[in-house]
N, C-alpha and C positions, 0 to 999 in steps of 0.2 A: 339402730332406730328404724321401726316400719317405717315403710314410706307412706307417704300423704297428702293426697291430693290436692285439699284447702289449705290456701295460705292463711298465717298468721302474720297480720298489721300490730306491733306493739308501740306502742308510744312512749319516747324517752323524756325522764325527768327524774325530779332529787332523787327518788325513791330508786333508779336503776341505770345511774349516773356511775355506779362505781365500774373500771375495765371487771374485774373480775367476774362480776353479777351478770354485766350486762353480757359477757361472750357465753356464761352459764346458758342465758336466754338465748342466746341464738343459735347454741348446741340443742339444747332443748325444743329448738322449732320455727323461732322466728325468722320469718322470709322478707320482712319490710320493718325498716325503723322508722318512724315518725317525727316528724320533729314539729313541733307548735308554736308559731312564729304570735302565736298570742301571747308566749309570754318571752321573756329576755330578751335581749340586745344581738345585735350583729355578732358580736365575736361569740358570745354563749355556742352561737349554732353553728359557727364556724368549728369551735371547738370539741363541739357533740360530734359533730359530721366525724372531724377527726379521730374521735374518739370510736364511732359505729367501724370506720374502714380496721380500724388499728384490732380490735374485737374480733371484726369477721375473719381478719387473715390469721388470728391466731385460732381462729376455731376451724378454718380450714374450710369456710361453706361461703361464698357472696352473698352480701343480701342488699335490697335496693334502699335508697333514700329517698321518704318524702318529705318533699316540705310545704306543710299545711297552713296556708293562708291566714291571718284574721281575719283580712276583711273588713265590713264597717260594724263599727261602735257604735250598735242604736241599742243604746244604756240610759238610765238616770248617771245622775249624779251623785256627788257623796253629800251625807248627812253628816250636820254637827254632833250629834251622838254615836256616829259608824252606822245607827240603824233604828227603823220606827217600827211601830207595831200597828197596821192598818186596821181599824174595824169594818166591819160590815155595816153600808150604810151611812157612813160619815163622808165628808168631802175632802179632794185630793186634787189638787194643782200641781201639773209636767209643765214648766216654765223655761222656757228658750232662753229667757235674756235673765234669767235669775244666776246672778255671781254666788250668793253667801248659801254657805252650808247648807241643806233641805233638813226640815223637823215635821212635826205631826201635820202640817196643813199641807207641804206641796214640797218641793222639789227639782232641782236644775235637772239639764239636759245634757248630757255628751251627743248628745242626735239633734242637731237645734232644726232639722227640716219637720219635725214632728208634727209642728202646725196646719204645716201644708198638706199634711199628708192624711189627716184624721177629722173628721165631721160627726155632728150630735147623732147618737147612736150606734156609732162604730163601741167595738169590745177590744179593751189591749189586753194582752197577757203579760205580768212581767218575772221575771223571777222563775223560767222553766213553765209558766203556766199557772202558779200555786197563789199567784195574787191574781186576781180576776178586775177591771175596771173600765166601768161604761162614761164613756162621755157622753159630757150633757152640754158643752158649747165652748168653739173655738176663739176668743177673743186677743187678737192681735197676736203675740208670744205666748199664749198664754191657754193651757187645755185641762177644762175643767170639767173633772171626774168626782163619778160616785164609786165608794167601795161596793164592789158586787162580793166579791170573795175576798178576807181579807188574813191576815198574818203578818210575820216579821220579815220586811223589806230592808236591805242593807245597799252599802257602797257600790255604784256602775253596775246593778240589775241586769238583764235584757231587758228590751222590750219586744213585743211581737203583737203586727195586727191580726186579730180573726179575719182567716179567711184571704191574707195577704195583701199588698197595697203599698207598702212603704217604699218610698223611691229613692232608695240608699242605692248607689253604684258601687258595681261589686268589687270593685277594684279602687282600693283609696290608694292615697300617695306614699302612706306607712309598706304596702303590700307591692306598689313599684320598688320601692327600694330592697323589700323584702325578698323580690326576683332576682335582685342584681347581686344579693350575698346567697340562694341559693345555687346559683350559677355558678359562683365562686370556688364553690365544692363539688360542681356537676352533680346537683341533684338529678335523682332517675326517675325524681315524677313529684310535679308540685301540684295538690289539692286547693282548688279556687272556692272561696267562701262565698255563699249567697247567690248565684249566677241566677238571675230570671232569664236569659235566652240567650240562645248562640253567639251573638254580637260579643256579649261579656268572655266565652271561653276564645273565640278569634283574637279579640284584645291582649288578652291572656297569652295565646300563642305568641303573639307579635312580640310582648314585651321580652319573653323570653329568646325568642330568637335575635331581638335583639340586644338583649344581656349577655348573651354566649360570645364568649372570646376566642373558642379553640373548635366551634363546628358541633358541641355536644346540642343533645335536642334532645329536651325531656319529654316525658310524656305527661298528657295535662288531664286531672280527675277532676272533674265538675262534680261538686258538695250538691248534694238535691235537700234545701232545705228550706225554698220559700215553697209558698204553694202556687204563685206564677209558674215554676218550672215544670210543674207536673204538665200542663197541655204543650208544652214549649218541649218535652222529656225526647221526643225523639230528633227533633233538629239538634238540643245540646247535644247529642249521642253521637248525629252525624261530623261535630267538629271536635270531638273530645277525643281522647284514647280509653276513657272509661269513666264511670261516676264509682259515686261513694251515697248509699243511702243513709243518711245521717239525718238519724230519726228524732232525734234532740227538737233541735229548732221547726223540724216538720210536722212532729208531733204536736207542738204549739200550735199553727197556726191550722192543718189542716182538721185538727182531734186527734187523741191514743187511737180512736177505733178503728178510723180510716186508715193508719198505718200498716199492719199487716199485710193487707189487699194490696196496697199501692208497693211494699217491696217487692214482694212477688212477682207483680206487673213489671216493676224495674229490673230485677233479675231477668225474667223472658226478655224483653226488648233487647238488652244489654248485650247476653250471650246472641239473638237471634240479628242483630248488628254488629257481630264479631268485634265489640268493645267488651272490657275489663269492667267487673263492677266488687264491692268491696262493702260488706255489711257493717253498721258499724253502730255505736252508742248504749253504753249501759248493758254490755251480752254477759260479762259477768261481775256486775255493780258491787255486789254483796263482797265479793274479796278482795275489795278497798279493806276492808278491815276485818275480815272472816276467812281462816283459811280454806274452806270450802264453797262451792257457789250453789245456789239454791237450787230445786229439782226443777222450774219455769225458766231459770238460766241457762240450764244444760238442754231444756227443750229449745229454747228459743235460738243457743248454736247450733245443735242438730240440725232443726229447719231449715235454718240460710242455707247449712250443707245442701240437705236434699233438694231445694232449691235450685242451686246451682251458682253460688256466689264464689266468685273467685278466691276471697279471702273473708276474714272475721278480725274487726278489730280491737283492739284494746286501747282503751286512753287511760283514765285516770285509775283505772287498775294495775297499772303497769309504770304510771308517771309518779304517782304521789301515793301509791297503795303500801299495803304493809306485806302481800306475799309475789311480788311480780313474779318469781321463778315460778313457785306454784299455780298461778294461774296461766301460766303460758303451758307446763304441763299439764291442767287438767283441760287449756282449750285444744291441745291438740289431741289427747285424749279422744274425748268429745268426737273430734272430727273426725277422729280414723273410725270410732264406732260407728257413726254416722254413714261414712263411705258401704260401711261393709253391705248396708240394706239399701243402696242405692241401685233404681232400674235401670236398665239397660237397653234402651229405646232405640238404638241407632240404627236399624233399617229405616225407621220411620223418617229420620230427617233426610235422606235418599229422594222420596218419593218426590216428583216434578222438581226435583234439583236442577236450578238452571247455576252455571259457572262461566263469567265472561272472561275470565285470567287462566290463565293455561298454571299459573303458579298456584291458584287455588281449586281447579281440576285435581292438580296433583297432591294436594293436601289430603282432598277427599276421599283420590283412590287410593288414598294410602291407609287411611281410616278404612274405610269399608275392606278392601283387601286383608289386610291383620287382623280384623274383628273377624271375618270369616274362614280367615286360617288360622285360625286363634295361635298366633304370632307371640314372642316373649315381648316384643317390645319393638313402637314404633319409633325411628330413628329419625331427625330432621338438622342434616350440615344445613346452617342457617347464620347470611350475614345479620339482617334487619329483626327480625324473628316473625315476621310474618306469618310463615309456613306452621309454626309450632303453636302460635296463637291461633289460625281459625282452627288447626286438631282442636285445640284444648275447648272450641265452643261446643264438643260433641260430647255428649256420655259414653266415655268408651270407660271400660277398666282398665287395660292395658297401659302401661305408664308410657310417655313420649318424652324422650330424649333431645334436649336440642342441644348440637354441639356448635359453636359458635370461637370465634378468634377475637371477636370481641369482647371486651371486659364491660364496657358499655350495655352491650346485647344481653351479655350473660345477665347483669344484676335487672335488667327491665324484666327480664321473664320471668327475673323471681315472686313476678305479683303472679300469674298465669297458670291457672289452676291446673292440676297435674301436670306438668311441665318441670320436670327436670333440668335445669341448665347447667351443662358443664364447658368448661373453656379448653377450648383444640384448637393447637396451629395448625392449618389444614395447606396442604401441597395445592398448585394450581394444575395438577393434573388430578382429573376426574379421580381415575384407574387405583392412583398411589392414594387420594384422599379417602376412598372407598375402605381400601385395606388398613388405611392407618385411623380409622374410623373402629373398623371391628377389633383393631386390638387396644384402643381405650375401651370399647366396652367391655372386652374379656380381663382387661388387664383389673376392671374393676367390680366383676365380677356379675356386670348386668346381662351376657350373658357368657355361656360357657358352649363347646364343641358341640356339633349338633342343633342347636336352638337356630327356628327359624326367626327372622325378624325383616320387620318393611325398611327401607331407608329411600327417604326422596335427598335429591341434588342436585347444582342446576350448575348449566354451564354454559358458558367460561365463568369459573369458578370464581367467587367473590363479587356477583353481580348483583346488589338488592333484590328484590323482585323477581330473582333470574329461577329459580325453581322449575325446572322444567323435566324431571327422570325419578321415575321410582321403579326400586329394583326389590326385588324379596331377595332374600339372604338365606343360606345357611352357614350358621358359622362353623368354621375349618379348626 
C-alpha cells in the first residue's frame, strides 16, 4: 500500500460492525475508529472497543480509539404521528412543560432551557437547518413561532440558534458517565460535543483524569460546532490536544458560506499551535447509498488535504452506509492524489523561528536538516510523541518515523498526519538504541544500505520531553 500522509477517521456502526469488514477497513487505511456515544449503551462500546483492538491486531497495523461525545440534547420532542409537515407561515409552539405527543400546532422539548434562551426575533434552525422558524414571543414555557421555511419535521430534531446563544453545558451527566466507560477501554482520544470555551475542554480533562484507573491520559478533540467557539478558537486550541471541524452543527448556526473560510482558518491555527485537527461531516455523503462519491466530494477531500488537516473523517458513510470498504478506498485514494500536488513551503516556517524547549530546537533541526539533505527519512525514538508531532506540523514530504515502546504512544500518533508509528523496545543505552533503531528500519525496509536519514533521541533514555540529540545517519 502507498504510503499516506492523511489520516482516515471512520466511524463504527451496523453497517461495519462485522470483524471481517471492519479489519478489511483498516487494511485498507483506516488510522482512527470512532465510536458514537450518541447512540447505544455502555457495554455496545465496550464491545466495539473490543471488537476495533481484536481487528487491528489481526491486520497487523494499530489504530487509535475515539470516543465521541453526545453531549446536550437541544431536540424537540416526539410527535404523535412520528412527524408533521410544517408550512410556510402557519404557527408553531416549542413548549418546555408539554408531556403529550407534538402534532400540527407545537410540540415538547428534550431542551426545556429553550425559553430562557430565545427572544422575539431570534431564528431557530431545526432539522440540520431545513426548517427555518422565527419567534414571535416567549410566554412562560412556552415559544411561539412562525414558519419561515417549512417541510417534514419528525422525532428529537435538532435545534440550533442563528447566530449561537443557547446555554446547554457541554458536558451533561449522560457524557460523565460516558468518560468513565471510555476509560474502561483506554480510549486514545475522546471528542467533546458543543464546547463554547476552554473552561468546558479543562472540565473535560479533569473528568478524564479522573476516570483513569491505570495512569492512561487521552487526548481530548474539542468539536467546533457552536458559533461561541469560533472567537473562543484559540484559547480551546491552547487546552485541547486538537479539534474536529464539524461543519454539521456549524453550518446551522454560523451559514454553509461561512464554513469554508473558517476551516481553513481552523486548519492554520491548529497546525500553527502544534495541535491535531481533523476534518469532518458529509466528505463523502453520497456513498451512504452510491458506490461512487460525487466530483464536489472528492474536491471537498482533496482541499482539507492541501490544507493541512491531519485526518478526514467519515461517519455515517462508514456507520450505517451501504459501501464502507469502498469508501474508505476511494478516501484514501483521494488523499494520496491530493498529497502528490502539495507545496513544499518549509524554509519559510524557519524564518524568525523562535524555540524555547531544547526538545523542540531539535525537532526542527531535524526537519530542516533532511529536507536539505534530501534525507530517506526522518526518524523520532519517542516516549510521549511530542518530537514526531510538531515534525508532522510542517510540510515536509519526507515521511517521519516515530518508534515508540509504547503501545499507548504508538496508537495516539496514529491521528498525526504523516507520521508513521511503529512499536520498538528500545535499550537504555543511547549507542545500542541507535543501532537497534536502523535495523527495524532496514529490517522493514524503510531504508536500505546506504540511505542517509536524520534521527533525534534524547537522554537518559525514556525521559518524556527529554529529546535532546540529533544525528544524521548512514545506514551500514
Amino acid at each position: 500500500m502507498p504510503r499516506r500522509a492523511t489520516k482516515i477517521v471512520a466511524t463504527l456502526g451496523p453497517a461495519s460492525s462485522d470483524p471481517a469488514l471492519l479489519e478489511a477497513m483498516i487494511r485498507a487505511g483506516v488510522n482512527v475508529v470512532r465510536l458514537n456515544f450518541s447512540h447505544g449503551k455502555a457495554q455496545d462500546h465496550v464491545d466495539r472497543a473490543r471488537l476495533v483492538r481484536e481487528a487491528s491486531q489481526r491486520a497487523g497495523r494499530e489504530v487509535a480509539i475515539m470516543a465521541d461525545l453526545q453531549g446536550p440534547k437541544i431536540r424537540v420532542g416526539k410527535f404523535a404521528e412520528g412527524k408533521v409537515m410544517l408550512e410556510p407561515g402557519a404557527p408553531f409552539v416549542l413548549d418546555a412543560s408539554r408531556t403529550e405527543p407534538g402534532d400540527i400546532d407545537g410540540v415538547g422539548l428534550d431542551y426545556k432551557e429553550l425559553p430562557r434562551d430565545v427572544k422575539a426575533g431570534d431564528v431557530l434552525l431545526l432539522n440540520d437547518g431545513l426548517i427555518v422558524l422565527t419567534v414571535n414571543a416567549v410566554k412562560g414555557e412556552q415559544v411561539h413561532t412562525t414558519v419561515k421555511l417549512g417541510g417534514e419535521l419528525s422525532n428529537n430534531k435538532g435545534i440550533n440558534k442563528q447566530g449561537g446563544g443557547l446555554t446547554a453545558a457541554a458536558l451533561t451527566a449522560k457524557d460523565m458517565d460516558d468518560i468513565r466507560t471510555a476509560m474502561s477501554f483506554n480510549a486514545d482520544y475522546v471528542a467533546v460535543s458543543f464546547p463554547k470555551n476552554a473552561t468546558d475542554m479543562e472540565m473535560a480533562r479533569q473528568l478524564c483524569n479522573v476516570a483513569c484507573t491505570n495512569g492512561h491520559k487521552p487526548g481530548l478533540i474539542a468539536k467546533i460546532e457552536r458559533a461561541e467557539a469560533i472567537p473562543e478558537l484559540d484559547r480551546i486550541l491552547m487546552v485541547s490536544d486538537g479539534i474536529m471541524v464539524a461543519r454539521g452543527d456549524l453550518a446551522v448556526e454560523v451559514g454553509n458560506a461561512a464554513v469554508p473560510g473558517l476551516q481553513k482558518h481552523m486548519i492554520k491555527r491548529a497546525r500553527e499551535l502544534d495541535k491535531l485537527v481533523i476534518t469532518a461531516t458529509q466528505m463523502m455523503e453520497s456513498m451512504i447509498v452510491n458506490p461512487v462519491p460525487t466530483r464536489a466530494e472528492v474536491s471537498d477531500v482533496a482541499n482539507a488535504v492541501l490544507d493541512g488537516t491531519d485526518a478526514v473523517m467519515l461517519s455515517a458513510e462508514t456507520a450505517a452506509g451501504k459501501y464502507p470498504l469502498e469508501t474508505v478506498e476511494m478516501m484514501a485514494a483521494v488523499c494520496l492524489e491530493a498529497e502528490k500536488t502539495d507545496h513544499d513551503p518549509l524554509d519559510d516556517d524557519f524564518v524568525d523561528a523562535h524555540f524555547n524547549r531544547i526538545d523542540h530546537a531539535i525537532a526542527m533541526g531535524a526537519l530542516f536538516t533532511a529536507h536539505h539533505l534530501k534525507a530517506k527519512a526522518i526518524v523520532a525514538l519517542t516516549d510521549s510523541g511530542s518530537t514526531p508531532l510538531w515534525m508532522s506540523r510542517h510540510s515536509v514530504r519526507m515521511p517521519i518515523y516515530a518508534l515508540t515502546p509504547k503501545v499507548s504512544t504508538q496508537r495516539k500518533m496514529a491521528l498525526m498526519r504523516n507520521v508513521s508509528p511503529l512499536l520498538m523496545d528500545t535499550s537504555a543505552d543511547r549507542d545500542t538504541a541507535l543501532a537497534e533503531a536502523e535495523a527495524h528500519l532496514k529490517k522493514r525496509g524503510i531504508v536500505q544500505s546506504g540511505d542517509v536519514y536524520a534521527i533525534t533521541v534524547g537522554e537518559p533514555m525514556g525521559t518524556p520531553g527529554g529529546t535532546n540529540t540529533l544525528k544524521i545517519c548512514r545506514a551500514v
